[in-house]
mmCIF file as Biopython writes it, N, C-alpha, C and O atoms, coordinates in Angstrom:
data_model
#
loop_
_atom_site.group_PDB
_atom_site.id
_atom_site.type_symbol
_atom_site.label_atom_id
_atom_site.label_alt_id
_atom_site.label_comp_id
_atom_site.label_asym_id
_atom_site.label_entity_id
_atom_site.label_seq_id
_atom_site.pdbx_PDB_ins_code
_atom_site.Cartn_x
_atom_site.Cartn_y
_atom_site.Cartn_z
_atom_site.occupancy
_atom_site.B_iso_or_equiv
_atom_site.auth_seq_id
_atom_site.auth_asym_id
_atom_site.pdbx_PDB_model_num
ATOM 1   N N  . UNK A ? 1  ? -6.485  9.041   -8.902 1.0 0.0 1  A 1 
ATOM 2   C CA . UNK A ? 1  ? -7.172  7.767   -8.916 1.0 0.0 1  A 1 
ATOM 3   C C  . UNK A ? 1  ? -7.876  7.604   -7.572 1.0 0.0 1  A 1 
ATOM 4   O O  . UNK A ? 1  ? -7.084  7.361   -6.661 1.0 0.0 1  A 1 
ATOM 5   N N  . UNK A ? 2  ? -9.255  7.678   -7.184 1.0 0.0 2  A 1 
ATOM 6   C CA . UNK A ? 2  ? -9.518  7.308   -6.486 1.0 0.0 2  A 1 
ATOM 7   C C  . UNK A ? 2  ? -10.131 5.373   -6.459 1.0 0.0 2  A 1 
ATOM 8   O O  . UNK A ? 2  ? -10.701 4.890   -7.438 1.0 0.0 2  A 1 
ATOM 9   N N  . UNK A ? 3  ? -9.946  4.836   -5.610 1.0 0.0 3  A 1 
ATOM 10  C CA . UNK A ? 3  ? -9.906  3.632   -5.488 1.0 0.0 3  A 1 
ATOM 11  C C  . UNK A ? 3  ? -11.108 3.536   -4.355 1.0 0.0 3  A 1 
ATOM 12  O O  . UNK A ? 3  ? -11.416 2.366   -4.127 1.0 0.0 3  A 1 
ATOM 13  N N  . UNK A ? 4  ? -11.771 4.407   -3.681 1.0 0.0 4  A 1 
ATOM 14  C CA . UNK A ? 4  ? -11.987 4.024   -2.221 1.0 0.0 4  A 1 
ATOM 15  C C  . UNK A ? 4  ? -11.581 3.002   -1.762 1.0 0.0 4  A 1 
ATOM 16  O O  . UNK A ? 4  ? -12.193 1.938   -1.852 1.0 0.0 4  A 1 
ATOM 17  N N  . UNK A ? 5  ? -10.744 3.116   -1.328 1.0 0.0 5  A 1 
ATOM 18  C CA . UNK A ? 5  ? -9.574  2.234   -0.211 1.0 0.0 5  A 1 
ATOM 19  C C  . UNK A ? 5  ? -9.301  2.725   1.321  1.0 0.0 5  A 1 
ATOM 20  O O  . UNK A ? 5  ? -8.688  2.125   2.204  1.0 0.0 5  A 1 
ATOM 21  N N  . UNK A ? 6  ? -10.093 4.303   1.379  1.0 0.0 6  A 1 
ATOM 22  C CA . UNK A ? 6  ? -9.525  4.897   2.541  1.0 0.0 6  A 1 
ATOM 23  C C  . UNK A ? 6  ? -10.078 3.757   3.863  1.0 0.0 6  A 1 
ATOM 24  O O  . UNK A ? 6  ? -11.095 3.090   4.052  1.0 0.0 6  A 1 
ATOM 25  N N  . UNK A ? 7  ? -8.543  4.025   4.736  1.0 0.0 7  A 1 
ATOM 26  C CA . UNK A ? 7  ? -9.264  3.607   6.037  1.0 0.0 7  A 1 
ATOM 27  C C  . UNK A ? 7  ? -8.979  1.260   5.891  1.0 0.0 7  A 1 
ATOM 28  O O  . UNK A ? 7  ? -9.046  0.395   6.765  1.0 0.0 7  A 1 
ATOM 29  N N  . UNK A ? 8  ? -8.755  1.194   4.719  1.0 0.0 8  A 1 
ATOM 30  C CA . UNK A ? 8  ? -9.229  -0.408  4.763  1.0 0.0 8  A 1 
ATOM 31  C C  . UNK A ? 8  ? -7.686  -0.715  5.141  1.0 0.0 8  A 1 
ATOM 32  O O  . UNK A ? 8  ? -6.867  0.201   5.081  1.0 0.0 8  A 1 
ATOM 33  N N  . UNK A ? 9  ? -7.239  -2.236  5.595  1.0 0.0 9  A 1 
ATOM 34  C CA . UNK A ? 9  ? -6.135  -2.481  6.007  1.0 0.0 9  A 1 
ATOM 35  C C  . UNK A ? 9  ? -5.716  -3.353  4.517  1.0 0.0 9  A 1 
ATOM 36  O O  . UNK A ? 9  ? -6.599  -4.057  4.025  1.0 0.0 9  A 1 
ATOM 37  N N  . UNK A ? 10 ? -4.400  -3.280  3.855  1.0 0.0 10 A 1 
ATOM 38  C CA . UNK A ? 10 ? -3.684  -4.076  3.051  1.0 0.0 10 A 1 
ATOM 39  C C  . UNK A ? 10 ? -2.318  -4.456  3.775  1.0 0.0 10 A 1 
ATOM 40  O O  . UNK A ? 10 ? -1.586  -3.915  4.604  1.0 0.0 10 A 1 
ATOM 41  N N  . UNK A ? 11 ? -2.331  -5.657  3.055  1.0 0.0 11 A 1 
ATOM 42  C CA . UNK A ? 11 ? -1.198  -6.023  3.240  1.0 0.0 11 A 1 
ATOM 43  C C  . UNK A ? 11 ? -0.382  -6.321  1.784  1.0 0.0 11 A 1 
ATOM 44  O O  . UNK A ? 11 ? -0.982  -6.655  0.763  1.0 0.0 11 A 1 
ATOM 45  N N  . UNK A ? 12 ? 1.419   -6.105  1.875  1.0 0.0 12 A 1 
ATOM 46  C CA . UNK A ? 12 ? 1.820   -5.715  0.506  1.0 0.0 12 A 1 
ATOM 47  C C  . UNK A ? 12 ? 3.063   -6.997  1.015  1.0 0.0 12 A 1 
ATOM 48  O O  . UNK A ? 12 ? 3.885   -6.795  1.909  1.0 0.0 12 A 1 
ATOM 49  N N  . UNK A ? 13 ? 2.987   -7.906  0.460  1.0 0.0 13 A 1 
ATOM 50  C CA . UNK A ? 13 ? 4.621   -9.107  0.727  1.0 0.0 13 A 1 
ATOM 51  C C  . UNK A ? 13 ? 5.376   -8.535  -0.124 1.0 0.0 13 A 1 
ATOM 52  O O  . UNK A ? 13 ? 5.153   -7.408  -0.568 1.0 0.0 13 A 1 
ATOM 53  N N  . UNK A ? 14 ? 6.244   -9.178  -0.406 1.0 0.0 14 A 1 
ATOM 54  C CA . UNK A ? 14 ? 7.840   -8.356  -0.886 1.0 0.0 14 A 1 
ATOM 55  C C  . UNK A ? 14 ? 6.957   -6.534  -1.094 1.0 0.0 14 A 1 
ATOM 56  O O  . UNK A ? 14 ? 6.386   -6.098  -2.093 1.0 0.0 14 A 1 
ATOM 57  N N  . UNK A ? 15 ? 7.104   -6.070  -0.171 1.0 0.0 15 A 1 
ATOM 58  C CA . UNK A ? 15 ? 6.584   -4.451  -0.384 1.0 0.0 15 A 1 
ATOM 59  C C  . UNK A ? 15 ? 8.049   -3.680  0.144  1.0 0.0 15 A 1 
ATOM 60  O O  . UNK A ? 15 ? 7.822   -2.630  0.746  1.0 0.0 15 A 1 
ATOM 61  N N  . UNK A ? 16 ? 9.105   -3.940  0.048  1.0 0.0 16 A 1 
ATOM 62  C CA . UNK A ? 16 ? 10.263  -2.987  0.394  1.0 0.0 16 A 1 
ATOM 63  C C  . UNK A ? 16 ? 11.086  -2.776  -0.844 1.0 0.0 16 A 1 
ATOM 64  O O  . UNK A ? 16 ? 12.128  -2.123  -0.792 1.0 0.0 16 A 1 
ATOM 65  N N  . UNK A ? 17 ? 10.666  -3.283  -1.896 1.0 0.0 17 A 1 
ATOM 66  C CA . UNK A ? 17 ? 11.490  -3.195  -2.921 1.0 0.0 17 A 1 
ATOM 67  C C  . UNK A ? 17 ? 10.725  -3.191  -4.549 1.0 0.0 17 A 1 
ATOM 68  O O  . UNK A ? 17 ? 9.896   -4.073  -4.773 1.0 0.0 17 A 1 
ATOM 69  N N  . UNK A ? 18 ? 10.963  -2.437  -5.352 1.0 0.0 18 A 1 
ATOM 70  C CA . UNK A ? 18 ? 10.161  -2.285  -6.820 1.0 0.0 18 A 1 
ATOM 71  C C  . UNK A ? 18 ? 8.664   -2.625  -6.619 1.0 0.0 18 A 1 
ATOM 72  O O  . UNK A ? 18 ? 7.908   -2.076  -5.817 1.0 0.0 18 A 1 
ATOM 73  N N  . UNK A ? 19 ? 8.368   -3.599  -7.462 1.0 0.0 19 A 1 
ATOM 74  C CA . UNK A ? 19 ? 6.717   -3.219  -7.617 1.0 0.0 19 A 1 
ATOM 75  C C  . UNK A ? 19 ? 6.306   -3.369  -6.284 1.0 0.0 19 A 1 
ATOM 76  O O  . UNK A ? 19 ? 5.588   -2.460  -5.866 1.0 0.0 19 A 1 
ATOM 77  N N  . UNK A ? 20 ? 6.529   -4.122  -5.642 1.0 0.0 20 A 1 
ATOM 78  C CA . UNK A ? 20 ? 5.580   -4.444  -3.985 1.0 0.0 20 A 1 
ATOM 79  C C  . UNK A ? 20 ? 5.441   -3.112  -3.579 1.0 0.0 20 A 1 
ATOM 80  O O  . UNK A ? 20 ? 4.311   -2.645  -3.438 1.0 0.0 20 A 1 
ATOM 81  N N  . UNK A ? 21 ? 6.955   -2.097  -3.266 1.0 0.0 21 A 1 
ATOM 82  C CA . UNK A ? 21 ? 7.219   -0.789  -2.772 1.0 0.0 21 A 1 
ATOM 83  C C  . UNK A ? 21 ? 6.108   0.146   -3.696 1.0 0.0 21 A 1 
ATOM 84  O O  . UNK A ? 21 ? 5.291   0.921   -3.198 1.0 0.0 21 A 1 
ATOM 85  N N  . UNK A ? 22 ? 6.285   -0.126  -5.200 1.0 0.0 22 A 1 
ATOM 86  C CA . UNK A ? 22 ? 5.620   0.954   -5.819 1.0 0.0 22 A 1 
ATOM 87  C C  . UNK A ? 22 ? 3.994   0.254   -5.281 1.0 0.0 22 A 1 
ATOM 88  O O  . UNK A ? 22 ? 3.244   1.164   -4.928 1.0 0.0 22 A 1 
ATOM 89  N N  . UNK A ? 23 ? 3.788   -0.198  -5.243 1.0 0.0 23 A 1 
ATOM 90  C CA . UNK A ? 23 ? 1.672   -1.073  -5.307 1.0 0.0 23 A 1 
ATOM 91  C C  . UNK A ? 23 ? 2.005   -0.345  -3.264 1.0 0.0 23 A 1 
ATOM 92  O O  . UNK A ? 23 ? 1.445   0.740   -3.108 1.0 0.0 23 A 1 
ATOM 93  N N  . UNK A ? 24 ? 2.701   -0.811  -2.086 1.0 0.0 24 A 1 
ATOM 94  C CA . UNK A ? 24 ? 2.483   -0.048  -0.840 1.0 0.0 24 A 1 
ATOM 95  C C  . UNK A ? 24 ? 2.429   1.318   -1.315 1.0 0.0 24 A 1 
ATOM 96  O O  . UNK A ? 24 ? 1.340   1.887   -1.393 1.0 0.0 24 A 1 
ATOM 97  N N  . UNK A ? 25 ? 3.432   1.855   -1.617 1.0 0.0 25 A 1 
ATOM 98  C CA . UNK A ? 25 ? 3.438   3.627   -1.730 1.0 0.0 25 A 1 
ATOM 99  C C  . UNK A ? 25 ? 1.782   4.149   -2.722 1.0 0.0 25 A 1 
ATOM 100 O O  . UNK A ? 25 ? 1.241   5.236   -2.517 1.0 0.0 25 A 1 
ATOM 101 N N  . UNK A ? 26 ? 1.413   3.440   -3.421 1.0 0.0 26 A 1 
ATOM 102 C CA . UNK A ? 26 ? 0.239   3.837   -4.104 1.0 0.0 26 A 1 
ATOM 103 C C  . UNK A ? 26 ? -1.391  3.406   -2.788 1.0 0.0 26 A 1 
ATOM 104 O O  . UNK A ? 26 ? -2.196  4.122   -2.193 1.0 0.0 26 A 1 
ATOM 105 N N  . UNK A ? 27 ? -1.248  2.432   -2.845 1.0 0.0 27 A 1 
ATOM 106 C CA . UNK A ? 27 ? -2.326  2.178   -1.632 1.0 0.0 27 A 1 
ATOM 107 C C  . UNK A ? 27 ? -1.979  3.002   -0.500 1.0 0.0 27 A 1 
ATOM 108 O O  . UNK A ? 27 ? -3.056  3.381   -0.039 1.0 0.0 27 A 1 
ATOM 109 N N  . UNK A ? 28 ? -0.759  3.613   0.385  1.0 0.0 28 A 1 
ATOM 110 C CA . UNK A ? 28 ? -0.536  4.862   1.137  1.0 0.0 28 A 1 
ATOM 111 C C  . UNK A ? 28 ? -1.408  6.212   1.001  1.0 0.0 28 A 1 
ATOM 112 O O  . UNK A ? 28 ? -2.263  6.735   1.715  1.0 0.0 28 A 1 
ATOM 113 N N  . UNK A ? 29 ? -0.646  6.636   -0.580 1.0 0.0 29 A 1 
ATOM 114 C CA . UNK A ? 29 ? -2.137  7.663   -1.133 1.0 0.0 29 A 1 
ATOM 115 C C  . UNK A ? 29 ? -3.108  7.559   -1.171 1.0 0.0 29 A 1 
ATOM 116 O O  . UNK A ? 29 ? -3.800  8.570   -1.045 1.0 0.0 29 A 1 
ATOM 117 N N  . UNK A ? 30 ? -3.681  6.359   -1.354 1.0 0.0 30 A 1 
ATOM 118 C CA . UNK A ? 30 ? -5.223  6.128   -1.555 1.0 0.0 30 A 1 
ATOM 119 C C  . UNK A ? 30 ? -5.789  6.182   -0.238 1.0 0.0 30 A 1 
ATOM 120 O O  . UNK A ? 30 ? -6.964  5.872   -0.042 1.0 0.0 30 A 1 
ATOM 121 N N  . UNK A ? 31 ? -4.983  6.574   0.716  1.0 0.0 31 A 1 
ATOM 122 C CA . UNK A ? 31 ? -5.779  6.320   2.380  1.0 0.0 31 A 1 
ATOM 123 C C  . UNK A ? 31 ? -5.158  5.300   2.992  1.0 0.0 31 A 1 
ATOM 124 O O  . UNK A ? 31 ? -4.568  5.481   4.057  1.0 0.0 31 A 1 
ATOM 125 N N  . UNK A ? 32 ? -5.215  4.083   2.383  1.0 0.0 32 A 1 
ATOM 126 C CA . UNK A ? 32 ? -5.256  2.629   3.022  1.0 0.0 32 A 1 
ATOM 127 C C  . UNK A ? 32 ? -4.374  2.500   3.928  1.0 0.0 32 A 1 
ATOM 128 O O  . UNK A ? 32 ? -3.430  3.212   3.587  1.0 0.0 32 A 1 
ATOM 129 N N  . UNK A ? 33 ? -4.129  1.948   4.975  1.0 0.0 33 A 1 
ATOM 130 C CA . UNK A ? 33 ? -3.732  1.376   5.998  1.0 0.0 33 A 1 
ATOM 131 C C  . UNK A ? 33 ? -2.707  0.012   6.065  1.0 0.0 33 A 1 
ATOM 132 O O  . UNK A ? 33 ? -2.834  -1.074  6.631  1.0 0.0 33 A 1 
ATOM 133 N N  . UNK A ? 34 ? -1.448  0.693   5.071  1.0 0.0 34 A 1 
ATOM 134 C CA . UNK A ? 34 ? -0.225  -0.695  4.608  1.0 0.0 34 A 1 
ATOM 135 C C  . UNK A ? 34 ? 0.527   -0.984  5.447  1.0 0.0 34 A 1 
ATOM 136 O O  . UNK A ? 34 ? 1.089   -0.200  6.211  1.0 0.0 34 A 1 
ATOM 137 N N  . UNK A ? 35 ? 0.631   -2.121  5.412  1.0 0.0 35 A 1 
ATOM 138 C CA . UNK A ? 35 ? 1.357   -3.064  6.187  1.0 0.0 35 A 1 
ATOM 139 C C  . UNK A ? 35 ? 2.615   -3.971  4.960  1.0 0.0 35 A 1 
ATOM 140 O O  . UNK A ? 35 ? 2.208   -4.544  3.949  1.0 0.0 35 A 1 
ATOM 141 N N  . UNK A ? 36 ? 3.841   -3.921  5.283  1.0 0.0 36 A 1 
ATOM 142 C CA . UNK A ? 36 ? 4.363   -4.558  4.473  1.0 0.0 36 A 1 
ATOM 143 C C  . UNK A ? 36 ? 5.441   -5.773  5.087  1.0 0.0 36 A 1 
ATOM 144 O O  . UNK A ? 36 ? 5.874   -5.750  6.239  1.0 0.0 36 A 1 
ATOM 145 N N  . UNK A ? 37 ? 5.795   -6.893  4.008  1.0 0.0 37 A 1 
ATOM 146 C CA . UNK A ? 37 ? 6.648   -7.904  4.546  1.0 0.0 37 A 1 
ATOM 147 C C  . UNK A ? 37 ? 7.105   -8.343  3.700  1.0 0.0 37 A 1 
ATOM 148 O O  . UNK A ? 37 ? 6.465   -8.728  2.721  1.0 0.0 37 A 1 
ATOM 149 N N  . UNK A ? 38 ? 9.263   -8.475  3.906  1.0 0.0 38 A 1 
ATOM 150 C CA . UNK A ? 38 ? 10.024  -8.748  3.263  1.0 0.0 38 A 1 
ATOM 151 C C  . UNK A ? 38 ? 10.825  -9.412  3.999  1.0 0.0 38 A 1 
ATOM 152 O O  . UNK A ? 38 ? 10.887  -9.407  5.229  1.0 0.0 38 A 1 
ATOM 153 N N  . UNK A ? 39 ? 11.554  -10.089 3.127  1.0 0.0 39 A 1 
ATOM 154 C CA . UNK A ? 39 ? 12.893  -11.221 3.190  1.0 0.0 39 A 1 
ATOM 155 C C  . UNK A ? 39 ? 14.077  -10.049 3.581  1.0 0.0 39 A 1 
ATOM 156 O O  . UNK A ? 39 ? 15.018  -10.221 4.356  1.0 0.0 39 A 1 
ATOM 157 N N  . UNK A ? 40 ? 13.736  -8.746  2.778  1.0 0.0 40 A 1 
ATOM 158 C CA . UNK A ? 40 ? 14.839  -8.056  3.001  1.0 0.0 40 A 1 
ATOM 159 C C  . UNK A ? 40 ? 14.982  -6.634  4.174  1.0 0.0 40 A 1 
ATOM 160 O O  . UNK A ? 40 ? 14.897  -5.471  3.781  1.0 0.0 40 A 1 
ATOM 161 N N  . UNK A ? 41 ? 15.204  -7.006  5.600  1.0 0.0 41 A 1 
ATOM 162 C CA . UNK A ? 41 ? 15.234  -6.390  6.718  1.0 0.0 41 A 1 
ATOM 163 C C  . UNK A ? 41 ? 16.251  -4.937  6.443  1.0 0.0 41 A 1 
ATOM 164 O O  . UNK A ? 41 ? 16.342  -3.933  7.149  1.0 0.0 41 A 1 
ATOM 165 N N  . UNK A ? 42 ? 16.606  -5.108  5.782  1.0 0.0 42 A 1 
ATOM 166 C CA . UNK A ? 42 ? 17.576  -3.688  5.410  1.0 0.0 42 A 1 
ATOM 167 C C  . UNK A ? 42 ? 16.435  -2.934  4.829  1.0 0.0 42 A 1 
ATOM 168 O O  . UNK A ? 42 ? 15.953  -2.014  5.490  1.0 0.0 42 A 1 
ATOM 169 N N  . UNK A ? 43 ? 15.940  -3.240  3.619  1.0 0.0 43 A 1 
ATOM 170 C CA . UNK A ? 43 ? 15.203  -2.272  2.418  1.0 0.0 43 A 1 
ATOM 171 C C  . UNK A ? 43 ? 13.905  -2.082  3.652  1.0 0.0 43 A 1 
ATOM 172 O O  . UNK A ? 43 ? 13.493  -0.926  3.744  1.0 0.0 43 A 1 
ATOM 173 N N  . UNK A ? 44 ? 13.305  -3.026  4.504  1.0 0.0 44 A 1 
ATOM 174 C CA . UNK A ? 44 ? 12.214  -2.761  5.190  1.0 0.0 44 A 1 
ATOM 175 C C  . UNK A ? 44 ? 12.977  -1.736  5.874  1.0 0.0 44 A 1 
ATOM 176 O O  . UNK A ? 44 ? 13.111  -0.751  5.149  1.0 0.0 44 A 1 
ATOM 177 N N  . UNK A ? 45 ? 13.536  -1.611  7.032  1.0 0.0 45 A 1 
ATOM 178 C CA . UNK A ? 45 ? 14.240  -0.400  7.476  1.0 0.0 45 A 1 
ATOM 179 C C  . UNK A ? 45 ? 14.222  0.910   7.044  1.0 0.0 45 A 1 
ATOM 180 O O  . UNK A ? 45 ? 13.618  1.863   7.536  1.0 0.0 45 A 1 
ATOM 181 N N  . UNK A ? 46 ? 15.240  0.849   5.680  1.0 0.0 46 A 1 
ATOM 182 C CA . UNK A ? 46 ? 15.597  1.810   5.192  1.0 0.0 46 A 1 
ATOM 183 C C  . UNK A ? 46 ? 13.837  2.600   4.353  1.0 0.0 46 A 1 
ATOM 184 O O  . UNK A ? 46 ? 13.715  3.617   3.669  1.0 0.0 46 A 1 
ATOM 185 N N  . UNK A ? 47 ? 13.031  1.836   4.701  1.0 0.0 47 A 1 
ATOM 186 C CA . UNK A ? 47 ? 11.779  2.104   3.759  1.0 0.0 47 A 1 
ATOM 187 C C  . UNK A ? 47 ? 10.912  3.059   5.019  1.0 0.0 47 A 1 
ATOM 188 O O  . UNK A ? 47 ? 10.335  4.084   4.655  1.0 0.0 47 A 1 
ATOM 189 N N  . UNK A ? 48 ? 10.879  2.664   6.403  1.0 0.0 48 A 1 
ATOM 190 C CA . UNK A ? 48 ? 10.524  3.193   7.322  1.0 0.0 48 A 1 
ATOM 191 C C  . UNK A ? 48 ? 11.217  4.334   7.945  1.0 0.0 48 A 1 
ATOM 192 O O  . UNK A ? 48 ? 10.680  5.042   8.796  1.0 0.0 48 A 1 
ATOM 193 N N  . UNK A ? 49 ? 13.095  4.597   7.262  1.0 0.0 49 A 1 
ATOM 194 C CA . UNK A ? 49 ? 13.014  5.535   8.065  1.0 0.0 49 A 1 
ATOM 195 C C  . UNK A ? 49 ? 13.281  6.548   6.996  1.0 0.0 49 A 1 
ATOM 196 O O  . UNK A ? 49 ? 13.930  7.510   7.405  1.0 0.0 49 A 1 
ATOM 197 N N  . UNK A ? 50 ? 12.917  6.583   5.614  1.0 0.0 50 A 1 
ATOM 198 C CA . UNK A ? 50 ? 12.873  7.240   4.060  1.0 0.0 50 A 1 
ATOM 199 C C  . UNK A ? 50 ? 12.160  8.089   4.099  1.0 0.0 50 A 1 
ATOM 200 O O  . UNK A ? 50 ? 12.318  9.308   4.018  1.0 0.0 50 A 1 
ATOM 201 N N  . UNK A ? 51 ? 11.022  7.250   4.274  1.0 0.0 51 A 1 
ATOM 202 C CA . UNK A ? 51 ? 10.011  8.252   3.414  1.0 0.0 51 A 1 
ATOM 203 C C  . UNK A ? 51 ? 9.117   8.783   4.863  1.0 0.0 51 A 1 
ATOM 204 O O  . UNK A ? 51 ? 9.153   8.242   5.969  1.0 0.0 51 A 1 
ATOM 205 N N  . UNK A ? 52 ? 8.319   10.016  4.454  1.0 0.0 52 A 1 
ATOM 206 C CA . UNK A ? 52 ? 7.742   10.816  4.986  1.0 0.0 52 A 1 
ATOM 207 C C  . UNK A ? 52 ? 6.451   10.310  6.057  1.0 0.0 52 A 1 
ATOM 208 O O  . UNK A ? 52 ? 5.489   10.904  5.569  1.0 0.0 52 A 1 
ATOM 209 N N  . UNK A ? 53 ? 6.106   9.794   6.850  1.0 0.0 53 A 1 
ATOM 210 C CA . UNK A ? 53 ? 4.765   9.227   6.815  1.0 0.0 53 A 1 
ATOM 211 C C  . UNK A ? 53 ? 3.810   9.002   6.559  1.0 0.0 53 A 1 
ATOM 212 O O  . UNK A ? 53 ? 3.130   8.030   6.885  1.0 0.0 53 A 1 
ATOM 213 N N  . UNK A ? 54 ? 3.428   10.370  5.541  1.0 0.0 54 A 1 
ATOM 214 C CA . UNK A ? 54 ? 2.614   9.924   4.698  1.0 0.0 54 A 1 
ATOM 215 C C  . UNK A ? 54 ? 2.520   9.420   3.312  1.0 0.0 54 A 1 
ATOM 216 O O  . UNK A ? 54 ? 1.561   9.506   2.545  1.0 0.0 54 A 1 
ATOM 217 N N  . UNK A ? 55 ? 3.696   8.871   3.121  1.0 0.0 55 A 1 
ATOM 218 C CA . UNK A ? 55 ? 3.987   8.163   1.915  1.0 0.0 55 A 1 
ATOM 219 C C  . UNK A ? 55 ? 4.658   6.520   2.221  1.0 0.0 55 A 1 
ATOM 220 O O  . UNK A ? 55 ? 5.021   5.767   1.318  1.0 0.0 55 A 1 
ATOM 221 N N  . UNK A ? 56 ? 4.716   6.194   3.709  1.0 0.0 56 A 1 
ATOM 222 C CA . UNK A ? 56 ? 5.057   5.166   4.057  1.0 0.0 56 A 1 
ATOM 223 C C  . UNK A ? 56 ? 4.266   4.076   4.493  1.0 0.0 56 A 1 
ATOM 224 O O  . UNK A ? 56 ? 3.369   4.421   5.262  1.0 0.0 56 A 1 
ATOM 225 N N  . UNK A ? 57 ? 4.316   2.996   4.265  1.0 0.0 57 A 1 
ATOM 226 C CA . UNK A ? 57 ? 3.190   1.972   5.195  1.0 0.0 57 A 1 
ATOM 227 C C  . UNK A ? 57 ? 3.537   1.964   6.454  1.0 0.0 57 A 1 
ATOM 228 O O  . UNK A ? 57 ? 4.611   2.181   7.015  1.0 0.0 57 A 1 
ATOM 229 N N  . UNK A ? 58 ? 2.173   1.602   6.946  1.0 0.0 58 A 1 
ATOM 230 C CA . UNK A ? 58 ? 2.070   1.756   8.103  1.0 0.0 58 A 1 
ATOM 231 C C  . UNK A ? 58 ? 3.209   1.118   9.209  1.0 0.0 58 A 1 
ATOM 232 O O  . UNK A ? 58 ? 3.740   1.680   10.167 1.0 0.0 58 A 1 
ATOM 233 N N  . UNK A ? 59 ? 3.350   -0.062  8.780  1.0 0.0 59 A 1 
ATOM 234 C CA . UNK A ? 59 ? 4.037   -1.090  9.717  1.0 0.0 59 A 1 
ATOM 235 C C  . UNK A ? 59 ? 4.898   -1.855  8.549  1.0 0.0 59 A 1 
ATOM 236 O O  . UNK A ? 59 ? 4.532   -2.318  7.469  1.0 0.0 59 A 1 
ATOM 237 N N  . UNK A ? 60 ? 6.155   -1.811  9.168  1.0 0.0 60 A 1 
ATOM 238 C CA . UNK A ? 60 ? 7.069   -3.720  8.129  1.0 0.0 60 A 1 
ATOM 239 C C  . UNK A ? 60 ? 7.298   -4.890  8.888  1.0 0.0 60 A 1 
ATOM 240 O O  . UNK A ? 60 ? 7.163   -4.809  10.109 1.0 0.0 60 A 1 
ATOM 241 N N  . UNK A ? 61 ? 7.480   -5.497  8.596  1.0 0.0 61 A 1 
ATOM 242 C CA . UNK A ? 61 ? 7.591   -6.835  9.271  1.0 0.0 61 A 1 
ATOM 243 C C  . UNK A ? 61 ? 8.631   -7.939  8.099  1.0 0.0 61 A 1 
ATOM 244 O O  . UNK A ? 61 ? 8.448   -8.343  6.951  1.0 0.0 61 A 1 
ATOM 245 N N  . UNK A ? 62 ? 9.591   -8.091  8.981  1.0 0.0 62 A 1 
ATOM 246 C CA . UNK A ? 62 ? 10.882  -8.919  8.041  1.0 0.0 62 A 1 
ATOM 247 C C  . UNK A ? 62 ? 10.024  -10.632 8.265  1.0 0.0 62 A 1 
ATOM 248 O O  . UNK A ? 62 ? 9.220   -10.989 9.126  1.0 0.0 62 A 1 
ATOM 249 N N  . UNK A ? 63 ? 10.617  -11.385 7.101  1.0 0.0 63 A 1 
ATOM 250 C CA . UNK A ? 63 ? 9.745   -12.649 6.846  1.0 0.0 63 A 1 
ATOM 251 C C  . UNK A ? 63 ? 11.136  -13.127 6.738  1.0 0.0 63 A 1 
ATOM 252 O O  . UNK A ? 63 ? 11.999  -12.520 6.104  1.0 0.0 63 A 1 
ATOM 253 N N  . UNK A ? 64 ? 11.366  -14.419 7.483  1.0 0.0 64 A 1 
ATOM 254 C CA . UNK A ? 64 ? 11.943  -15.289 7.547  1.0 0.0 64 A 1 
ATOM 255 C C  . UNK A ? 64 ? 12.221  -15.965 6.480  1.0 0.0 64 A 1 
ATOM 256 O O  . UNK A ? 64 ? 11.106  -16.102 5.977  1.0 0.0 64 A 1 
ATOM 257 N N  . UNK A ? 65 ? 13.091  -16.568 5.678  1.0 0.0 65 A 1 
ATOM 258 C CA . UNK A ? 65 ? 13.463  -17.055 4.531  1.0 0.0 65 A 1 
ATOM 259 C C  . UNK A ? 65 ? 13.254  -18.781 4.800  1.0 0.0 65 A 1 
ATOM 260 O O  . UNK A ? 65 ? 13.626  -19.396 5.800  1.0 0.0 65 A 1 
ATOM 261 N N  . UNK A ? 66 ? 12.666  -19.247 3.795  1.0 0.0 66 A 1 
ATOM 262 C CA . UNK A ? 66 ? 12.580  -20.557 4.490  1.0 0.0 66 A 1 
ATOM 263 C C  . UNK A ? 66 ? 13.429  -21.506 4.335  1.0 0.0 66 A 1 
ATOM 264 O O  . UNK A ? 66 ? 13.289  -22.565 4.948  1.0 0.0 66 A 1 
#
């Protein structure tokens, strides 16, 4: 699938867990430049130190629960 996406910045909220994780890990392949943010600081973790770099977003960032 190309998308041309390479190079653009996304951002993916709940992206550490099922679809968010699967929609980051797909925009990863496509090039794009993911950034993800979750409630859940474990799965963000465990998501950064998993997968390969090039199958990981770029950056996570844990979101405060309100």
């Amino acid at each position: 699938m190309d998308l041309d996406i390479r190079g653009l910045r996304v951002l993916v909220t709940a992206g550490a867990n099922g679809i968010g994780l699967a929609i980051a890990r797909a925009f990863t392949r496509e090039g794009a430049r993911v950034h993800t943010c979750d409630v859940d600081e474990a799965a963000l973790a465990a998501l950064a130190a998993s997968d390969p770099p090039s199958r990981r977003p770029n950056a996570t960032f844990p979101t405060a629960r309100p």
